[in-house]
Legacy VTK file of the C-alpha trace (Angstrom):
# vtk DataFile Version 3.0
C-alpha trace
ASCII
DATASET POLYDATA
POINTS 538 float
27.809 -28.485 43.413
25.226 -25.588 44.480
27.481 -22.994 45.940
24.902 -22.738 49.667
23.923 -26.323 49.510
25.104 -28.568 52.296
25.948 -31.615 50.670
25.161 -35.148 52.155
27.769 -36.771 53.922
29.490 -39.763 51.778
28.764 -42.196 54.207
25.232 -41.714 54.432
24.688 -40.981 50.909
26.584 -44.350 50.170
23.864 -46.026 52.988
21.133 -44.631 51.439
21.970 -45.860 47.803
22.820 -49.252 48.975
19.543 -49.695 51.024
17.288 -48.810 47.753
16.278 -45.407 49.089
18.142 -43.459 46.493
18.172 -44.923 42.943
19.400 -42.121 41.074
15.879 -41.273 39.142
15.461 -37.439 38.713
11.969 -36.043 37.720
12.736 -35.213 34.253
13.368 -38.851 33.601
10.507 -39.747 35.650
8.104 -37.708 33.407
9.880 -38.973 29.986
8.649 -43.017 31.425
5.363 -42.011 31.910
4.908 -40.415 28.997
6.365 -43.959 27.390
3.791 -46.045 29.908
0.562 -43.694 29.987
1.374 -42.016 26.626
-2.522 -41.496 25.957
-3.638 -41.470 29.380
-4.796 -37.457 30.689
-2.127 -36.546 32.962
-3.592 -33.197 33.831
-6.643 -31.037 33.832
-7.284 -27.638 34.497
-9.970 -24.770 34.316
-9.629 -25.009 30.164
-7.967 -27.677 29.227
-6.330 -30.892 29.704
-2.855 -32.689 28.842
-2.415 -36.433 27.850
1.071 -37.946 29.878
2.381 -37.358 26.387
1.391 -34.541 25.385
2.836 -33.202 29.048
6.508 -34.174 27.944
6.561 -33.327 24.741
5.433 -29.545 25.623
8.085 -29.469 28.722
10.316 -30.621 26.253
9.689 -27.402 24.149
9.648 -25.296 26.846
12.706 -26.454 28.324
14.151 -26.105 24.831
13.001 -22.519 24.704
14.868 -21.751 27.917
17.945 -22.983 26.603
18.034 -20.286 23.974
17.011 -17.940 26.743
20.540 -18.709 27.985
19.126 -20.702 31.213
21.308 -23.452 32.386
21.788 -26.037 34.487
21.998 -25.103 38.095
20.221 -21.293 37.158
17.188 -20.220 39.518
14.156 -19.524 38.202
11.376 -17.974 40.700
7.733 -19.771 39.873
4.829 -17.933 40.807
2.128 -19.620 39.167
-1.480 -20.780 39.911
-2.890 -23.970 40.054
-2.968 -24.017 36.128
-1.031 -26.487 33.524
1.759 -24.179 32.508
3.016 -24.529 36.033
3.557 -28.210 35.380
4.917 -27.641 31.902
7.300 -25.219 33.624
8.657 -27.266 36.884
9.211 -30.724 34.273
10.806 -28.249 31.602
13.469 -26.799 34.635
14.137 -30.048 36.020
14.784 -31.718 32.498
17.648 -28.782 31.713
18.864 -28.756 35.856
17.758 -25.579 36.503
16.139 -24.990 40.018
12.367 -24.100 40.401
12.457 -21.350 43.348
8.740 -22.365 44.780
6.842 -19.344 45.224
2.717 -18.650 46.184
0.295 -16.421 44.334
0.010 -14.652 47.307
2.956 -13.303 48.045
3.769 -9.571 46.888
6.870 -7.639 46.133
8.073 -8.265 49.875
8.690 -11.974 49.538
9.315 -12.181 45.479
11.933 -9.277 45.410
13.695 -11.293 48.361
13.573 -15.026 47.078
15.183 -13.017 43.472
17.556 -11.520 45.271
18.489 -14.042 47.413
18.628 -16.572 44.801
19.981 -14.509 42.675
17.416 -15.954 40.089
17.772 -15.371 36.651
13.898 -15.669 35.363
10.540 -14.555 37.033
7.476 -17.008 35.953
4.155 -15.225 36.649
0.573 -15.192 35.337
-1.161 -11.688 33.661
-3.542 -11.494 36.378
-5.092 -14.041 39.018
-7.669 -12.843 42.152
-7.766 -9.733 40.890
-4.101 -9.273 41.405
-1.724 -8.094 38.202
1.593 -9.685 38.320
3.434 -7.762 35.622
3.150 -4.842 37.876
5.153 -6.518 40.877
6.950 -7.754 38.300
8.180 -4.077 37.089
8.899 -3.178 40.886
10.968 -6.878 41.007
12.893 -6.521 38.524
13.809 -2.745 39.127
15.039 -3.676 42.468
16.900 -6.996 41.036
19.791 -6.832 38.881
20.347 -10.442 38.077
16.764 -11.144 36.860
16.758 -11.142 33.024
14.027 -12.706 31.823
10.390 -12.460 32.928
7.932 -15.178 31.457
4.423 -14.609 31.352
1.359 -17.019 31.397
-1.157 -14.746 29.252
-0.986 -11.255 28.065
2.821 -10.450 28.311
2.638 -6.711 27.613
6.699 -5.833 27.644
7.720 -8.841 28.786
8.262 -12.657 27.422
4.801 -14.816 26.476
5.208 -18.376 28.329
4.120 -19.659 24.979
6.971 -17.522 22.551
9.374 -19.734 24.606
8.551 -22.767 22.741
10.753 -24.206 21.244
11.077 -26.998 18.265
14.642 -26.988 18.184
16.822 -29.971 19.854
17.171 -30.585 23.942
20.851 -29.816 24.538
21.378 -32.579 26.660
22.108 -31.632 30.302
23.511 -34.376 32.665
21.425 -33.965 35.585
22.026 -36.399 38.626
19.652 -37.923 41.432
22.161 -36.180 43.922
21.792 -32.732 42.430
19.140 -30.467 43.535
16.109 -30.179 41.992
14.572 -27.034 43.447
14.331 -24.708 46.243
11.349 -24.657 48.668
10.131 -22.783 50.966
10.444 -22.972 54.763
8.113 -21.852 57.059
10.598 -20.054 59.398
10.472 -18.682 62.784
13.063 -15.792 62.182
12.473 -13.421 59.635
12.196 -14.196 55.971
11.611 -17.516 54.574
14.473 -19.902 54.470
14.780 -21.524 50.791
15.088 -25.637 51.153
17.550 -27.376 49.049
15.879 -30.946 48.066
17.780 -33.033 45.343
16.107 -35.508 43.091
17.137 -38.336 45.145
16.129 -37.367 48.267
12.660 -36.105 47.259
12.046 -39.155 44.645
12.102 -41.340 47.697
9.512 -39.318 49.467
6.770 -39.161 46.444
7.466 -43.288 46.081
6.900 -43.813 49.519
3.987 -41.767 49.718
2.613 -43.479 47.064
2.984 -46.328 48.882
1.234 -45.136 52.219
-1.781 -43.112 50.425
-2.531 -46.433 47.674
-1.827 -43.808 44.416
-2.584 -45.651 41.414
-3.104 -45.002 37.726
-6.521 -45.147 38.666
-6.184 -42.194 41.042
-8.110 -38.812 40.335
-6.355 -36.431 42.387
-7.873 -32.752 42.961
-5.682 -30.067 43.702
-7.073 -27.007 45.797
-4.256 -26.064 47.363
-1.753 -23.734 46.143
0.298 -26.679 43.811
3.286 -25.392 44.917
2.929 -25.784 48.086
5.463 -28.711 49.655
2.253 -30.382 50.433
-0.028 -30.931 47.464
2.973 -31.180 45.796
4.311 -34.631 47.670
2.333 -35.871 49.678
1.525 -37.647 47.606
0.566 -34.941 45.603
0.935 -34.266 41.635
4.184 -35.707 41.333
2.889 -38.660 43.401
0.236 -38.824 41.071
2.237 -38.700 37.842
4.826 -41.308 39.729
2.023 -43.877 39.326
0.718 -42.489 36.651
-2.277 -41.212 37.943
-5.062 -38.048 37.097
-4.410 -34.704 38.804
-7.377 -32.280 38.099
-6.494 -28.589 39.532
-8.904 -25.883 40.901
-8.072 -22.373 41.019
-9.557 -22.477 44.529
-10.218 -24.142 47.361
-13.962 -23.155 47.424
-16.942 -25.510 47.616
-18.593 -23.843 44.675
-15.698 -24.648 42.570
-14.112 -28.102 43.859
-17.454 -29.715 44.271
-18.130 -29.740 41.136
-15.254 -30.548 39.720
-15.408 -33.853 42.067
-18.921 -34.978 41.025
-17.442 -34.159 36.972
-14.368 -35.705 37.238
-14.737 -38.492 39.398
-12.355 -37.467 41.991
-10.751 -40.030 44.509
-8.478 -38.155 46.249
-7.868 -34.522 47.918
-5.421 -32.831 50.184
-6.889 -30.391 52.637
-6.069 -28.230 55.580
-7.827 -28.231 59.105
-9.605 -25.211 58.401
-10.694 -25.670 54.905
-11.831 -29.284 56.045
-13.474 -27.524 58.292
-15.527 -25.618 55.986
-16.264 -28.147 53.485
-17.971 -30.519 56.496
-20.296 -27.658 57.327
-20.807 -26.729 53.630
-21.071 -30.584 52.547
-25.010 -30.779 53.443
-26.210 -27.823 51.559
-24.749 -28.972 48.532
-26.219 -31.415 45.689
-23.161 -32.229 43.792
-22.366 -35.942 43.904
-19.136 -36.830 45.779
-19.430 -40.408 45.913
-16.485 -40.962 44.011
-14.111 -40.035 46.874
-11.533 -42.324 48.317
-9.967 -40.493 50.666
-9.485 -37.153 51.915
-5.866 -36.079 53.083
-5.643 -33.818 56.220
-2.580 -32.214 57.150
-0.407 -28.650 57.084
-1.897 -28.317 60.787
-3.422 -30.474 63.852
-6.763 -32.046 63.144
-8.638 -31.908 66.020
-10.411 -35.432 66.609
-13.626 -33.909 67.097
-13.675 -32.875 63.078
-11.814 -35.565 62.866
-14.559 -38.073 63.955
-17.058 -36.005 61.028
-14.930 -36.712 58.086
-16.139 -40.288 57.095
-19.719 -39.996 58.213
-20.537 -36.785 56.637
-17.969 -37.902 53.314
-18.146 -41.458 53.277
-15.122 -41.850 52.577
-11.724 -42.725 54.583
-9.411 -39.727 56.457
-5.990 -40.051 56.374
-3.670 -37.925 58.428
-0.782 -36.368 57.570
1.857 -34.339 59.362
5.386 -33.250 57.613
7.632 -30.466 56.701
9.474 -28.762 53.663
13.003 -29.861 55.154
11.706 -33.684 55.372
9.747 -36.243 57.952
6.898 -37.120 56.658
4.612 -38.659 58.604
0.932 -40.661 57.440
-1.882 -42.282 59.339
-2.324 -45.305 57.082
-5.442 -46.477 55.154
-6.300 -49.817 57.042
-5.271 -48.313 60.572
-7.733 -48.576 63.353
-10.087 -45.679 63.925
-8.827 -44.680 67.497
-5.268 -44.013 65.817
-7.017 -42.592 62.036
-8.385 -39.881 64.526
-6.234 -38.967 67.576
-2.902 -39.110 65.703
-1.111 -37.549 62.868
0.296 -40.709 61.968
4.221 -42.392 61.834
7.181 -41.862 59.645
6.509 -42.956 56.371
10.091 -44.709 55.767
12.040 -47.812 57.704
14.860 -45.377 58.060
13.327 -42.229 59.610
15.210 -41.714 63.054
13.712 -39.676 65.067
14.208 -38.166 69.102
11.547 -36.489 71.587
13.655 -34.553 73.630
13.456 -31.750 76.714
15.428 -28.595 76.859
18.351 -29.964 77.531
18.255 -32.454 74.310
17.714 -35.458 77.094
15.296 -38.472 75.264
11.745 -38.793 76.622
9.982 -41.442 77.214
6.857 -42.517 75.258
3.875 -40.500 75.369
5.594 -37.401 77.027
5.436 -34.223 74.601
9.067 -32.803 74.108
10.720 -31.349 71.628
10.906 -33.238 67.862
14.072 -33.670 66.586
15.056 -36.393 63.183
16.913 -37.281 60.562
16.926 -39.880 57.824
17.086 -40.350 53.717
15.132 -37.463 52.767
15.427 -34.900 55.742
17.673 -31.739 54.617
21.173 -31.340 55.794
21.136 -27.668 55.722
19.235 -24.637 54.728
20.185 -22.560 51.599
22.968 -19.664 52.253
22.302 -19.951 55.776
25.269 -21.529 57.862
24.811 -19.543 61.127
21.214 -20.838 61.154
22.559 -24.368 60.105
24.030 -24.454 63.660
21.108 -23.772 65.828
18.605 -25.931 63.531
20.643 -29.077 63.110
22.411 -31.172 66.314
25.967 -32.487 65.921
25.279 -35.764 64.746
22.805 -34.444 62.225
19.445 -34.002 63.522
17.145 -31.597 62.497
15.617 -29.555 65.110
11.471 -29.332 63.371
10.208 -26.848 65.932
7.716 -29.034 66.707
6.177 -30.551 70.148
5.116 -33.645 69.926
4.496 -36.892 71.953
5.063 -40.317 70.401
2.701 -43.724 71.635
4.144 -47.026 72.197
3.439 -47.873 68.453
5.570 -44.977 66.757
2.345 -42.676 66.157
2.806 -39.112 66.749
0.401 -36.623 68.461
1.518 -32.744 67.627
1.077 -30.477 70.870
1.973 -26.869 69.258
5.056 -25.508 68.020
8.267 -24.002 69.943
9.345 -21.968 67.648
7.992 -18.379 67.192
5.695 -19.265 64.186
2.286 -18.633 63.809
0.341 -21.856 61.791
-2.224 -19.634 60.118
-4.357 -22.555 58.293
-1.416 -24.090 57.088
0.379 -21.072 55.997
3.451 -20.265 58.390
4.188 -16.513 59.432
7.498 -15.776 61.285
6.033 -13.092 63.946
9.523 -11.028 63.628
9.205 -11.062 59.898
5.840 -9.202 60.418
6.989 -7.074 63.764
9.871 -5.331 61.634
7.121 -4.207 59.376
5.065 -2.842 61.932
8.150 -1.426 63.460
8.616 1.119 60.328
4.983 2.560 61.127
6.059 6.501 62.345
2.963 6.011 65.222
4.454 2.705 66.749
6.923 2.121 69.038
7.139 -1.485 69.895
5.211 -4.726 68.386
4.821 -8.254 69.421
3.089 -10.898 67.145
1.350 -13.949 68.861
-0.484 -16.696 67.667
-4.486 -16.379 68.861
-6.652 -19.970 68.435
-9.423 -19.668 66.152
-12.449 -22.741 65.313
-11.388 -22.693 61.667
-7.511 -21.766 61.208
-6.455 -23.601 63.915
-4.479 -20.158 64.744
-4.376 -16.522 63.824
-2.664 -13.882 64.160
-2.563 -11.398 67.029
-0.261 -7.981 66.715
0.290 -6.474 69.951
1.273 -2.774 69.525
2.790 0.079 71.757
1.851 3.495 70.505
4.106 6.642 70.240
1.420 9.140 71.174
-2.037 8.330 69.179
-3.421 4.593 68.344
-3.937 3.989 64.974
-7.108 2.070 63.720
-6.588 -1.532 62.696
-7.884 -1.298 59.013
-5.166 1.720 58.703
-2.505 -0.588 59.894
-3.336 -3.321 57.563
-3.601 -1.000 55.158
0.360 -0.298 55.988
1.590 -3.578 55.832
-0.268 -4.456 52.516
1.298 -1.025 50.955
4.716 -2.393 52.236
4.432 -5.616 50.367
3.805 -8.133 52.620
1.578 -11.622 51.757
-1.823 -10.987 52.669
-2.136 -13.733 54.846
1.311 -12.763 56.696
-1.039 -9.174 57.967
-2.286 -9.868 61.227
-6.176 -10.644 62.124
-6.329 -8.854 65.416
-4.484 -5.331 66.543
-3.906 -5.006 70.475
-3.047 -1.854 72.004
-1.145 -2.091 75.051
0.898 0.162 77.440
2.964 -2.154 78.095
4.739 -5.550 77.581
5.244 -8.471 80.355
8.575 -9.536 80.182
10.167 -12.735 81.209
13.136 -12.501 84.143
15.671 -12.191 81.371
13.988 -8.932 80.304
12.286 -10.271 76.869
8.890 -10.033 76.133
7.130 -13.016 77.200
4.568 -13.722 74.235
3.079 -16.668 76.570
1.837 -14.041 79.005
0.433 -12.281 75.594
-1.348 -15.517 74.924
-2.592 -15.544 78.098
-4.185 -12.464 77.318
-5.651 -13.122 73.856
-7.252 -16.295 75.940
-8.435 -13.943 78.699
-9.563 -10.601 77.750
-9.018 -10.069 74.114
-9.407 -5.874 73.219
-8.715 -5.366 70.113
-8.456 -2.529 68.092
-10.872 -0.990 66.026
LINES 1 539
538 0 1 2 3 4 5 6 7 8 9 10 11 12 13 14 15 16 17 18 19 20 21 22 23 24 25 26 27 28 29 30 31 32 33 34 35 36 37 38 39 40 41 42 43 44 45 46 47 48 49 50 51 52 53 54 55 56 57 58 59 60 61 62 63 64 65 66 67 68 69 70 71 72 73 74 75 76 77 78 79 80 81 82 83 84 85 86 87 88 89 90 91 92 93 94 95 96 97 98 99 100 101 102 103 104 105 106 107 108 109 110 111 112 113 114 115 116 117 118 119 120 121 122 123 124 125 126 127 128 129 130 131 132 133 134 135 136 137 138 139 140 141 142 143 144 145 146 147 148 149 150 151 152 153 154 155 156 157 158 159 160 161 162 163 164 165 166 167 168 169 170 171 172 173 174 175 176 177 178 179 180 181 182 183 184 185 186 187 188 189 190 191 192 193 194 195 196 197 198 199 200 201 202 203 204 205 206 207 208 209 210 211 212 213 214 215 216 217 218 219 220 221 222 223 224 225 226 227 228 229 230 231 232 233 234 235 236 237 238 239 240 241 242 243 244 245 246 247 248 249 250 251 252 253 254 255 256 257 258 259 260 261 262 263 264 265 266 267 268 269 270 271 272 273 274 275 276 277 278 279 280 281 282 283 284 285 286 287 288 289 290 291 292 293 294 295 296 297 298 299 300 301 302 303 304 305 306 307 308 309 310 311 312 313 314 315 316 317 318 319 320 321 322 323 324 325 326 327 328 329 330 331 332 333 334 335 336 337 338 339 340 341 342 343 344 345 346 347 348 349 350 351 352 353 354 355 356 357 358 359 360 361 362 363 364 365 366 367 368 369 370 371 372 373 374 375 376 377 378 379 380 381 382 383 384 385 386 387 388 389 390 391 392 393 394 395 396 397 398 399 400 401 402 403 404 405 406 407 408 409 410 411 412 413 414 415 416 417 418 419 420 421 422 423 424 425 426 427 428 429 430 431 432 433 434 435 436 437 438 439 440 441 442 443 444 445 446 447 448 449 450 451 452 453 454 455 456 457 458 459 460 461 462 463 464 465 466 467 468 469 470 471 472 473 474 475 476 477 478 479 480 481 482 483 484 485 486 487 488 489 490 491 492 493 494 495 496 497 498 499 500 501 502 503 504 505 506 507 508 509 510 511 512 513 514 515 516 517 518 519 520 521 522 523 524 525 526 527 528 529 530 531 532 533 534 535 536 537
């Protein structure tokens, strides 16, 4: 057993297995029978190559071989930062064939977020590319693994300078068979969080297999399926839902782009025939008003996936006319519910909801402060549990408390209201999170940064709407003596470490903070504000 995992309770794990949720498949397995049923089929193709199913299993065979020798063992973490290129499939398969846990990590996070996921892991392994944006990763490396005694090993996709090249750990010697079980956990994910730091999501094999079938079931994944990848892969969503293992659970075509960008996905649509993509509100956004100045032909698409944040129904409305091709809404989290519009729904629902749990057993509560059940169609507070909904966060019982109920429901953070037919419509969040685009940002993650600035005295981080990212985010700062100027301060946080997209968009100076009547500052009076009589800095 993971030593921080909260394990299932027997009961329900025993309910589950019996009801066909759980049926003890674990993605290693799941990659070894397609590569039996598609052997010659292309699995996956990226910006230089491409990978039969085969081909696929056999190299995450090697790989996972490799790691052995490295010493890396069943229930070991291993901290992936990796673009959307085929080594990072290679590299989740090889982990989950030997048990060893993926810790899911994106290219844009900097020595802030990777030195704490090592640390609080306690990871053995670093996975990184040479360089990607611009960026070199061997350098954070350096500062990581000065700063992180348990890391041994750090695995490089390209020029490896002092460190290992992803392709030395090849190996052609024999698996050492590992006996890895649908209730073990496969990986740790990332939460978005409202406090701090991320939290790291425990998801087991079992649990998580039942969300990629039933996903496949909702979306219509096929082996015919050409599914583009724009997002960062290792995100929960392009990852799931149904994402690449959806795709290679029906034994479908994933094609990945090494951005989200028009001038590189288009293309690679018209080329490769793509039928399916996941996108975000605001990049949705931008590929409706880019969509008529283009050429490329995009006829081949199916569907297009929206989800991470609330689609408003007015862009909504554009998709199929300006596509021709269906929407589907989708609305879920890391720690579980998952939640689809579905293909043959009527249009009303397709584009004023974000859809209904995908699976029979979902349970789920809309409740006020007080935890009291609303009716339907009042917005409350979203609370649920079922078959593949976490039981805990990683390491983090005192948390545990406040995000999980008695009787095991998981408190999402979420507002939503819920029609007569089980469709949910998200209001906004109640949790101190920021939903930049899809990317979460805990605001007291990014005020104890600004708080180590020598010129501030107080901060207060807000969410501010915005046309394209649905939100962005607002810093509202007290001075010591002299303002500082915004592109100084961002400056200061990027030196620090912290994810670009974590820095905030707007700097406010204020005298001042209102406060609520039990003496904290009261960020919806800062909202107000930002709707009001934005100033900010510059």
């Amino acid at each position: 057993m993971l030593e921080g995992f909260t394990p299932w309770p027997a009961d329900k794990a025993e309910y589950y297995r019996q009801k066909g949720c759980w049926e003890g498949l674990t993605f290693g397995q799941m990659l070894e029978d397609r590569s039996k049923q598609y052997a010659n089929d292309i699995a996956v193709i990226d910006y230089q190559s491409s990978i039969t199913y085969a081909e696929l299993n056999e190299r995450a065979t090697k790989f996972a071989a490799g790691l052995q020798k490295l010493g890396i063992d069943k229930g070991d973490r291993i901290v992936v930062q990796l673009p959307n290129i085929i080594p990072y499939v290679e590299a989740v398969f090889a982990l989950f064939k030997i048990g060893a846990l993926p810790v899911f990590s994106l290219p844009s996070h900097r020595f802030n977020e990777i030195n704490y996921f090592c640390e609080f892991s306690e990871a053995d392994a670093y996975i990184i590319p040479d360089r990607f944006g611009g960026f070199d990763y061997r350098t954070l490396a350096r500062q990581v693994k000065d700063a992180t005694p348990s890391l041994e090993h750090i695995i490089v996709v390209g020029e490896a300078e002092e460190f290992l090249s992803f392709n030395q750990v090849y190996s052609d010697e024999p698996l050492r068979e590992i006996n890895v079980q649908g209730s073990d956990v496969a990986f740790l994910q990332l939460s978005g969080g409202s406090t701090g730091r991320s939290k790291l999501i425990p998801r087991t094999h079992d649990e998580y297999m039942y969300t990629i079938k039933l996903s496949v079931e909702c979306c219509e994944v096929t082996n015919q399926t050409i599914f583009l990848v724009v997002l960062p892969v290792a995100h929960n969503y392009p990852m799931s839902s149904p994402g690449i293992l959806g795709a290679i659970y029906a034994g479908g075509k994933i094609v990945l782009s090494l951005t989200p960008s028009p001038e590189e996905a288009f293309p690679l649509i018209e080329k490769h025939r793509v039928t399916m993509v996941p996108l975000v509100p605001p990049l949705a956004l931008h590929w409706l008003d880019v969509k008529p100045l283009r050429t490329e032909d995009l006829s081949s698409l199916e569907v297009i996936l929206v989800g991470g944040a609330k689609f408003s129904a007015e862009a909504a409305k554009r998709i199929e006319p300006v596509f021709e091709c269906k929407l589907q809404q989708v609305f879920g989290m890391a720690e579980g519910l998952v939640n689809y519009t579905r293909l043959d729904d009527p249009e009303e629902i397709i584009i004023h909801t974000q859809g209904r749990p995908m699976s029979p057993y979902d349970e789920i509560k809309i409740v006020d402060n007080e935890d009291n059940e609303l009716p339907a169609g009042v917005a409350g507070h979203l609370l649920t549990r079922g078959p593949y909904t976490i039981q805990g966060y990683y390491k983090a019982p005192e948390h545990n408390i406040k995000a999980f109920t008695k009787d095991g429901f998981y408190r999402t953070g979420d507002i939503v209201s819920v029609n007569e037919q089980g469709y949910l419509t998200v209001e906004g969040r109640d949790k101190d999170q920021i939903n930049r685009g899809g990317e979460k940002i805990a605001a007291e993650e990014v005020e104890n940064h600004l708080l180590a600035h020598p010129a501030i005295h107080d901060a207060a981080v807000v969410a501010m709407s915005d046309p394209y990212m649905g939100e962005k985010s607002c810093a509202f700062v007290i001075f010591h003596d002299e303002q500082i100027a915004k592109r100084k301060l961002k400056k200061f946080l990027g030196d620090r470490g912290l994810a670009t997209y974590k820095i905030p968009d707007e700097f406010v100076s204020v005298e001042k903070f209102p406060m609520t009547h039990l003496g904290k500052v009261s960020k919806k009076e800062l909202r107000k504000i930002i709707e009001e009589q934005l100033q900010p800095t510059e």
